[in-house]
C-alpha positions as CSV (number, residue, x, y, z in Angstrom):
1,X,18.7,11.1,15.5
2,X,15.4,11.8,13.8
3,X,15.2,13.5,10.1
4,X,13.7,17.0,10.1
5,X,10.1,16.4,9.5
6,X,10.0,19.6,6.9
7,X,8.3,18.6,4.1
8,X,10.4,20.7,1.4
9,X,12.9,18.1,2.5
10,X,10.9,15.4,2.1
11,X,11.1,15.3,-2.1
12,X,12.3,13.3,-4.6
13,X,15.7,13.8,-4.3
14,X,16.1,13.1,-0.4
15,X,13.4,10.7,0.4
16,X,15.3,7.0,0.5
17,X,14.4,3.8,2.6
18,X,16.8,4.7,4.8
19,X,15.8,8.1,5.8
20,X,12.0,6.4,5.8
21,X,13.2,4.0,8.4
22,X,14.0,6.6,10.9
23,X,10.8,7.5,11.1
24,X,9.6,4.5,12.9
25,X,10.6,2.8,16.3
26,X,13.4,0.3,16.1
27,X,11.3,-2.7,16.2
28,X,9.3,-1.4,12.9
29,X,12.5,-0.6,11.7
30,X,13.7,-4.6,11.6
31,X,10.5,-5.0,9.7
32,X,10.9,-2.7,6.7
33,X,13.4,-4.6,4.6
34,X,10.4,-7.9,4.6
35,X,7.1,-5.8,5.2
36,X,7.2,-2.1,3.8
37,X,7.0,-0.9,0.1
38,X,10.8,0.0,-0.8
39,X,11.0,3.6,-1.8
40,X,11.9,2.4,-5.3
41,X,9.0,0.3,-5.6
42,X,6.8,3.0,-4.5
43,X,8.0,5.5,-6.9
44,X,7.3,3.4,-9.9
45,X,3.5,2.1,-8.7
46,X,2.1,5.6,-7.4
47,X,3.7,6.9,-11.1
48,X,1.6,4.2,-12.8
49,X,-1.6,4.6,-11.0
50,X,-2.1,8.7,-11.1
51,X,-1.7,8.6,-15.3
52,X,-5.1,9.7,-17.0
53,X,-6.2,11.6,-13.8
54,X,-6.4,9.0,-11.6
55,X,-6.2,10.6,-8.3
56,X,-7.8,8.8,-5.7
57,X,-5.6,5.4,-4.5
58,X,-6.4,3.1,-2.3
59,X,-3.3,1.4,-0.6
60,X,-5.4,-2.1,0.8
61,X,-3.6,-2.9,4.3
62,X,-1.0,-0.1,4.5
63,X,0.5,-1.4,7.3
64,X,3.5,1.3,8.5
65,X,2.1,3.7,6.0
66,X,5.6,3.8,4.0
67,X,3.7,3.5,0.6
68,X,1.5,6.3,1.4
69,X,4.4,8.4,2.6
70,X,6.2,7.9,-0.7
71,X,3.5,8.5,-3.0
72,X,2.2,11.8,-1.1
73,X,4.8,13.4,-1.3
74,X,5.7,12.7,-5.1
75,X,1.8,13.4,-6.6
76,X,0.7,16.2,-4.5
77,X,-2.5,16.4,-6.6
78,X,-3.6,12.7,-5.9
79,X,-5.2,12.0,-2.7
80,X,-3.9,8.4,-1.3
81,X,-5.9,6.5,1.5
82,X,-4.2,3.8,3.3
83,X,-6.8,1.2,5.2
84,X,-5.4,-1.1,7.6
85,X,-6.8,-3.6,10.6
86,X,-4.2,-3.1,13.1
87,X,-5.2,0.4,15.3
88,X,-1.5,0.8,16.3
89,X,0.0,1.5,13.0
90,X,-3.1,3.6,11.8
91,X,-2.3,6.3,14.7
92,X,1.6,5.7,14.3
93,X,1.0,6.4,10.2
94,X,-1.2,9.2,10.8
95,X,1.4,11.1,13.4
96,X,4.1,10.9,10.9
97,X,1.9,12.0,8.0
98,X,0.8,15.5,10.3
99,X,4.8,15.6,10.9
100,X,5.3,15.8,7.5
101,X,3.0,18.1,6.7
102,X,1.4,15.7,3.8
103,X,-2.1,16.5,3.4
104,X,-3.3,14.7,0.8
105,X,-3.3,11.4,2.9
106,X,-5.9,9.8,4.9
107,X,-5.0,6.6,7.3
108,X,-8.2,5.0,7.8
109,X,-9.1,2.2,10.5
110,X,-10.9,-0.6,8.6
111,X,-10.8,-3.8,7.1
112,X,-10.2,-3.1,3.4
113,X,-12.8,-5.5,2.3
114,X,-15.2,-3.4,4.1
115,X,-14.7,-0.4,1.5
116,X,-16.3,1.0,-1.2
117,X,-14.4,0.3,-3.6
118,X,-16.3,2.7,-6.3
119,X,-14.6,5.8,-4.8
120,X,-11.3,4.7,-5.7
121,X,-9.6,5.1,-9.4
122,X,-6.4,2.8,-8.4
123,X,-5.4,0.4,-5.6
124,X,-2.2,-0.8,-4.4
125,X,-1.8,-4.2,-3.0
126,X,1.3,-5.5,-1.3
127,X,0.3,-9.2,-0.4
128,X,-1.7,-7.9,3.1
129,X,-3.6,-11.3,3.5
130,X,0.4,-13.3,3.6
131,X,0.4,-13.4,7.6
132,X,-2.7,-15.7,7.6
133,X,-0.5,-18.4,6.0
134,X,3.2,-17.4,6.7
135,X,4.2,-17.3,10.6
136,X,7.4,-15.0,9.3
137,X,8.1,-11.8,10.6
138,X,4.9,-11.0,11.3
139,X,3.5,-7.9,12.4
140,X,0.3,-8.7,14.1
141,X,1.5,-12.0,16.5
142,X,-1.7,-12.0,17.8
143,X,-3.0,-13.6,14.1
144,X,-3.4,-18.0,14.1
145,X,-2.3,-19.6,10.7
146,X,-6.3,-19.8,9.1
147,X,-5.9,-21.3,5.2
148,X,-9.8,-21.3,4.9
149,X,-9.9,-17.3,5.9
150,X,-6.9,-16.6,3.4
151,X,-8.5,-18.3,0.6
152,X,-12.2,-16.5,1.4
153,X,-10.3,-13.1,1.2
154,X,-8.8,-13.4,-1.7
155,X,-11.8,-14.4,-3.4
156,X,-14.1,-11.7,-2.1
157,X,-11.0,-8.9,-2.5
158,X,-11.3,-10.7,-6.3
159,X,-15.2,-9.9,-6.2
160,X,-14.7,-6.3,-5.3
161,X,-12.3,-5.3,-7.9
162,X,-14.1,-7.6,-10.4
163,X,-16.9,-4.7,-9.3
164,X,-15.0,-2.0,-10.7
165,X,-15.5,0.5,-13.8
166,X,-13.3,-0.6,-16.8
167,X,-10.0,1.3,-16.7
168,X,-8.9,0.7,-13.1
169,X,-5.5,0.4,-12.1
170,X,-3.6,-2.2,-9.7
171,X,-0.5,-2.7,-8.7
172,X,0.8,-5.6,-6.8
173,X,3.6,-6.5,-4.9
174,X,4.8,-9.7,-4.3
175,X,2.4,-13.1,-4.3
176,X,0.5,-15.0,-6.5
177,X,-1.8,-12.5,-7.9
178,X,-4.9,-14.3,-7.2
179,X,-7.1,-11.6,-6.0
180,X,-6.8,-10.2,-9.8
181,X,-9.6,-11.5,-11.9
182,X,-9.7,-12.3,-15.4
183,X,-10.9,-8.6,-16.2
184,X,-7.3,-7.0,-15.5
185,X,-4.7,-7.0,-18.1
186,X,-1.4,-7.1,-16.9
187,X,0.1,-4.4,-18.9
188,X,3.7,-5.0,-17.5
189,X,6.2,-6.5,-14.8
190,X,9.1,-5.2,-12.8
191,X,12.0,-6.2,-10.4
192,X,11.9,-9.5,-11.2
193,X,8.2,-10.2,-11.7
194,X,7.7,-9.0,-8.0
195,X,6.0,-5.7,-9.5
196,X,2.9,-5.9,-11.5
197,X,0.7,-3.4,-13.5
198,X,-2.8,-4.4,-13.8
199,X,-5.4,-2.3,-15.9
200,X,-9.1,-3.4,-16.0
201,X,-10.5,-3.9,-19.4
C-alpha cells in the first residue's frame, strides 16, 4: 500500500526511510539501502547547510530525489534543487515532489557540471561520479567503467567549487573527498567519517 501523499504527514516525526521507500517502484526500492541519502543522514546535512541564511542548495546528481524529499520538507524556507543526468528519475522525482505538495523543490535535467554554481549558497554531494568506477548496483547499466572520465570530473567539480564565494557549505557522503579543494575546511565528521561538513574559507 502507498503512504498518503499529504504533506502535513510528511514531517519530522513520520518521515523514515521506510515510509520514503514506498514511494518508489520495487526495483528502486532494492536500491535505497546502497544509493539514496538515509533519512538520518539527510536530516543532519540539510540542518548544516541552511545555518546563516543559506537557502538555496544544490543536491549534485540527486538520483531518486530522496535527499531533496527530506530536506523540503524539514526547511520549508530553503529552496533545494536536485540536478541529475538520468531523464527517468528526474520525472519519477518530480511526480512525487507534486504528490507531496513540496514546493520549494525543483528536479532539474542536467549534468551538474553544467551549472552555475554562483546561484547556489550550499551543495550536497553523495559520491554521483562512483558508477564510472564501481560496476555495483548500479543505477544507470547503460554506463562502461571510464577511469580517465572519473578522474576529469572530479577535477573540474573541484574547479567549480574552488569558484565559489568564501563561506560556502558542502556536505559529502561517502568517498574520498577529492572534489573538495584545499579552500574548504572540514569543520566536522559524522557516522563514522562517512559524513563530512565542508565550509569554504
Amino acid at each position: 500500500m502507498q503512504p498518503s501523499t499529504n504533506p502535513i504527514l510528511f514531517d519530522q516525526q513520520t518521515i523514515s526511510d521506510e515510509w520514503i521507500d514506498q514511494l518508489y517502484p520495487i526495483k528502486l526500492q532494492k536500491l535505497s539501502g546502497t544509493h539514496w541519502t538515509p533519512v538520518e543522514v539527510a536530516k543532519k546535512a540539510i540542518s548544516f547547510l541552511t545555518e546563516g541564511e543559506r537557502l538555496r542548495v544544490l543536491d549534485l546528481g540527486s538520483g531518486s530525489g530522496k535527499f531533496c524529499l527530506v530536506a523540503a520538507s524539514l526547511c520549508k524556507d530553503a529552496q533545494l534543487i536536485g540536478v541529475e543526468q538520468q531523464e527517468n528519475l528526474v520525472h519519477l522525482s518530480r511526480k512525487i515532489a507534486a504528490g507531496l505538495q513540496l514546493e520549494n523543490l525543483t528536479f532539474v535535467h542536467s549534468d551538474l557540471l553544467d551549472l552555475d554554481f554562483s546561484q547556489y549558497d550550499s551543495f550536497y554531494f553523495f559520491n554521483a561520479f562512483e558508477e564510472l568506477i564501481n560496476f555495483k548496483d548500479r543505477v544507470d547499466k547503460s554506463k562502461e567503467l571510464d577511469e580517465i572520465t572519473h578522474q576529469t570530473h572530479i577535477q573540474l567539480l573541484r574547479r567549480k567549487f574552488e569558484q565559489t564565494p568564501p563561506n560556502t557549505r558542502i556536505v559529502t557522503y561517502c568517498g574520498e573527498c577529492a572534489e573538495i579543494p584545499y579552500s574548504f575546511a572540514l569543520v566536522r565528521s559524522s557516522n563514522k567519517g562517512k559524513l563530512k561538513f565542508w565550509e569554504k574559507r
